[in-house]
C-alpha positions, -999 to 999 in steps of 0.1 A, spaced: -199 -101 -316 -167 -111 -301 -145 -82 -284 -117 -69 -305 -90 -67 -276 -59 -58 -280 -37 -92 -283 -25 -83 -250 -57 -76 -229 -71 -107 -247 -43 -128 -231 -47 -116 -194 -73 -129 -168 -105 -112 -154 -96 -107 -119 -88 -85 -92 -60 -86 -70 -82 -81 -40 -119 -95 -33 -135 -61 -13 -154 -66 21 -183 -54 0 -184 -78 -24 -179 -105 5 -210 -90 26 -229 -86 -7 -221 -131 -12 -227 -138 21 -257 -115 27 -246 -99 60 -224 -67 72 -190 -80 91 -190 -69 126 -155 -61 122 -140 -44 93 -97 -48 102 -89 -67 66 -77 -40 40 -52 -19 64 -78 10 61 -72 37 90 -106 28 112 -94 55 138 -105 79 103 -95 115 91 -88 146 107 -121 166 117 -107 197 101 -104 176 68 -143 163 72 -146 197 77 -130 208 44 -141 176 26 -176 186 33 -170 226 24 -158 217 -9 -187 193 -16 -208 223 -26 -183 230 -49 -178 199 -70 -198 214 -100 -159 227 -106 -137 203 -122 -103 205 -99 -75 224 -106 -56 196 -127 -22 211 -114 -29 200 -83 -9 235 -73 -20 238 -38 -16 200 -25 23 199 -43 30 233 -24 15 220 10 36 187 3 64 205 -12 69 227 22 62 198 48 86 178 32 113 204 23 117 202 -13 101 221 -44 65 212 -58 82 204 -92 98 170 -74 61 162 -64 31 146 -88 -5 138 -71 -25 111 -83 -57 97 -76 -44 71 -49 -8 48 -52 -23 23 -76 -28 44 -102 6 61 -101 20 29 -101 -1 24 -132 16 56 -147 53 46 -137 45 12 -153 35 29 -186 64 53 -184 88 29 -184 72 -6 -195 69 -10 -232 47 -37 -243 62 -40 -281 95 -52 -263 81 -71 -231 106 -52 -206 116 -67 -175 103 -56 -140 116 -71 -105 98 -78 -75 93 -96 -47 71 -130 -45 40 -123 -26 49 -83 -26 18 -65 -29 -4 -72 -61 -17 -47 -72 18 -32 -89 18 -63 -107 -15 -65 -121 -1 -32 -141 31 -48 -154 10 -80 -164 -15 -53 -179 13 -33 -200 30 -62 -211 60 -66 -186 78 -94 -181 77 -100 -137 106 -110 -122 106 -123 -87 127 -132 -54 117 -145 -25 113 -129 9 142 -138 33 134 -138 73 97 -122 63 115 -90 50 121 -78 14 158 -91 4 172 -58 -6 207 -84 -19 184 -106 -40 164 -81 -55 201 -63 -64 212 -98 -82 180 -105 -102 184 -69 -114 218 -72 -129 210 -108 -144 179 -93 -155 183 -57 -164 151 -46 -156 131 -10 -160 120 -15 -129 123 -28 -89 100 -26 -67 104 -24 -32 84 -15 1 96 0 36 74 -7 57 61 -38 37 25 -52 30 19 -76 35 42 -88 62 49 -52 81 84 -56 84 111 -28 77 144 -20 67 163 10 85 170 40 67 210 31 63 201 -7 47 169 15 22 200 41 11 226 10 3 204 -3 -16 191 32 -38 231 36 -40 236 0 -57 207 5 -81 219 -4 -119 223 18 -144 190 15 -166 170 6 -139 144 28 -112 137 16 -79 98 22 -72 104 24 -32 66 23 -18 65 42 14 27 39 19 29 30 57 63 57 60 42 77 86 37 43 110 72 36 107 98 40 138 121 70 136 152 61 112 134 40 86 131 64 59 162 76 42 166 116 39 147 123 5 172 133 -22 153 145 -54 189 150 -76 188 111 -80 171 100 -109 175 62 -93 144 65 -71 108 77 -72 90 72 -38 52 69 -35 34 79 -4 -1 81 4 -33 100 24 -47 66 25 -29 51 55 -17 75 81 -40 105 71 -72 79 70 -78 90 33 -80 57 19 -118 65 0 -109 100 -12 -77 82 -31 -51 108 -35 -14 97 -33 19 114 -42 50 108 -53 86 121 -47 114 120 -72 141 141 -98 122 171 -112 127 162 -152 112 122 -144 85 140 -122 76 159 -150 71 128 -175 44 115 -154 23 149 -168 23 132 -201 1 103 -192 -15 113 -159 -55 114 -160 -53 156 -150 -86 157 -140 -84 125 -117 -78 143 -80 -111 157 -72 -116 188 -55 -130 172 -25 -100 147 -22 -77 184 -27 -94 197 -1 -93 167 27 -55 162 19 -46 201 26 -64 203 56 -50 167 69 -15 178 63 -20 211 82 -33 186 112 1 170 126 -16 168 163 -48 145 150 -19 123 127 5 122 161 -26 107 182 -36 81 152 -2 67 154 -5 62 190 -37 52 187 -27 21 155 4 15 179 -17 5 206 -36 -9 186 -9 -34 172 0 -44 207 -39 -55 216 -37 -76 185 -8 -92 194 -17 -100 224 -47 -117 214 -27 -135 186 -6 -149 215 -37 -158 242 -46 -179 212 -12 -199 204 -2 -176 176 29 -156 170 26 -117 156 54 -105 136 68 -75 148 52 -45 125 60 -7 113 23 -1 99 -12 -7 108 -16 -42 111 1 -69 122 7 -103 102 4 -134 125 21 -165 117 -6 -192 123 26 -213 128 14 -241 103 9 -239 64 -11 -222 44 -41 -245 44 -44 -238 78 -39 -199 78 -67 -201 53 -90 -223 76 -84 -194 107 -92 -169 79 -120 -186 67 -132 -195 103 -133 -154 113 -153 -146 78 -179 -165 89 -181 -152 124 -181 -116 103 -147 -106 110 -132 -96 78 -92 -99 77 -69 -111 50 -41 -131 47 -5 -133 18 -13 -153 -11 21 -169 -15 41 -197 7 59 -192 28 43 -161 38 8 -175 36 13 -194 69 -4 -158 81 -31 -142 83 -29 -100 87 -50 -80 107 -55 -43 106 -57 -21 133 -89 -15 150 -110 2 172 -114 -18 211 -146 -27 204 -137 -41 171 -108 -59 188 -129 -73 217 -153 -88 184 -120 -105 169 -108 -118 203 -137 -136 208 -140 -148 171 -105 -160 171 -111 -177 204 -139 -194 189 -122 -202 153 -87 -219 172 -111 -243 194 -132 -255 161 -101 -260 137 -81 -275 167 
């Protein structure tokens, strides 16, 4: 018997916005060497939230408390404002997924505005709840705060979304240019500002968080910074009375108690998140410099990676990419022009930068 989809699941494609390095080793029958594709935090979690992770394992007979009371109150504190402007979800895609349904209805195809090549994943839910996407090119590699501004008053959207620090390109706007541009937001409309790499960024990036303004929600993350990424638990920051909607859709039982536990214990750790960020930053700089031994140019970057412009098109980028897959190196690269003239690779340990150094080496002497 055929499916009976909804008209509007029927119409979409079977995809994913990202092939995993699992499914890749799983085609090509190996393990990469090097695992510095998906921006995951190699340098890992806090000991004292292995620690906690592992402590609450013998608990996970419990369902979680589906408040998520003691993560909003740790959150709440550390960022100075009340646990009633915070709701956790399990990881940024999926509250995305909520703020899509909250605002997206699929009876009257509303509008949503993004960038071209922005990250994918937040528009694989508009596609999937029946929004209409809306895009703008990057200008200069960055998000064009001005464009996105005049597609939203032509277009009247429910939503824009933005990110500071961006993925896929790592660039950033400074706190002044993200509050203009909160400030300008149209009457009707919510800015979904992703601030998943916020922790990477240099000081003055983020604007001070104001939770009386309806205008903005702000999504953060224990994935990045906090080295979280497989526990998914994420965040987000906005006016107490839109906060509150997302408790009429959210999956309640969706944090687990192990992921409650990591996060609490990773927040109370500022020193081990202090040496990460040293340790990415250095990190950046060593992939830089190997982008330039081999002829490339690496886009200055506020998270962890750095996007290298293979200086050609994206054929090419593709061939590099291609070229370090096959010598197991796994990296990705943006999937639309100009922006896929690069390739983007995460932050890794020296050892797995001394395997990409001599990968690379090998790929820019075979693809001449």
């Amino acid at each position: 018997m055929t499916p009976n989809l909804t008209k509007l699941v029927a119409t979409l494609p079977s995809t994913v916005p990202f092939v995993g390095p699992e499914a890749q080793e799983r085609a090509r029958g190996r393990a990469f060497r090097a695992r510095i594709g998906a921006n995951e935090n190699v340098f890992g979690p806090s000991p004292k939230a292995v620690a906690a992770m592992a402590a609450a394992a013998a608990d996970c007979w419990m369902y979680c408390d589906p408040e998520n009371h003691d993560v909003k109150v740790a959150l709440a504190k550390h960022l100075g404002v009340k646990p009633e402007n915070i709701a956790v979800g399990e990881g940024i895609d999926s509250l995305f997924g909520y703020t899509v349904r909250l605002f997206v209805d699929p009876a009257g195809g509303d509008t949503v505005v993004t960038s071209a090549g922005a990250y994918p994943t937040f528009n694989f839910h508009v596609a999937g709840y029946g929004g209409r996407l809306v895009t703008v090119p990057y200008a200069a590699d960055r998000e064009d705060p001005e464009h996105l501004l005049d597609a939203a008053r032509r277009e009247k959207p429910k939503l824009i979304y933005f990110a500071n620090p961006d993925n896929p390109m790592g660039s950033w706007w400074n706190a002044g240019g993200v509050q203009q541009f909160i400030e300008r937001v149209p009457e009707g409309t919510v800015l979904v500002l992703d601030e998943a790499y916020a922790e990477f960024a240099p000081d003055g990036t983020m604007p001070p968080l104001d939770v009386s303004d309806p205008r903005v929600l702000r999504f953060r993350t224990f994935s990045k910074a906090y080295g979280m990424a497989g526990a998914r638990i994420a965040y987000v920051i906005g006016e107490a009375s839109l906060i509150k909607c997302f408790d009429k859709i959210r999956n309640h039982f969706s944090v687990n108690r192990i992921a409650q536990a990591g996060a609490l214990a990773a927040l109370a750790d500022q020193e081990h998140l202090r040496r990460t960020i040293t340790a990415v930053s250095e990190a950046r700089s060593s992939i830089g410099g190997i982008a330039e031994r081999c002829g490339f140019r690496p886009l200055p970057s506020a998270t962890n990676f750095v996007t290298i412009d293979c200086g050609r098109d994206g054929a090419y980028a593709k061939s590099i990419l291609d070229g370090l897959i096959a010598r197991d190196v796994f990296v990705r690269m943006p999937g639309v022009a100009p922006l896929n003239r690069c390739i983007r690779i995460s932050a890794g340990k020296p050892a797995d930068l001394d395997i990409l150094e001599e990968a690379l080496t090998g790929v820019v002497k075979a693809t001449g």
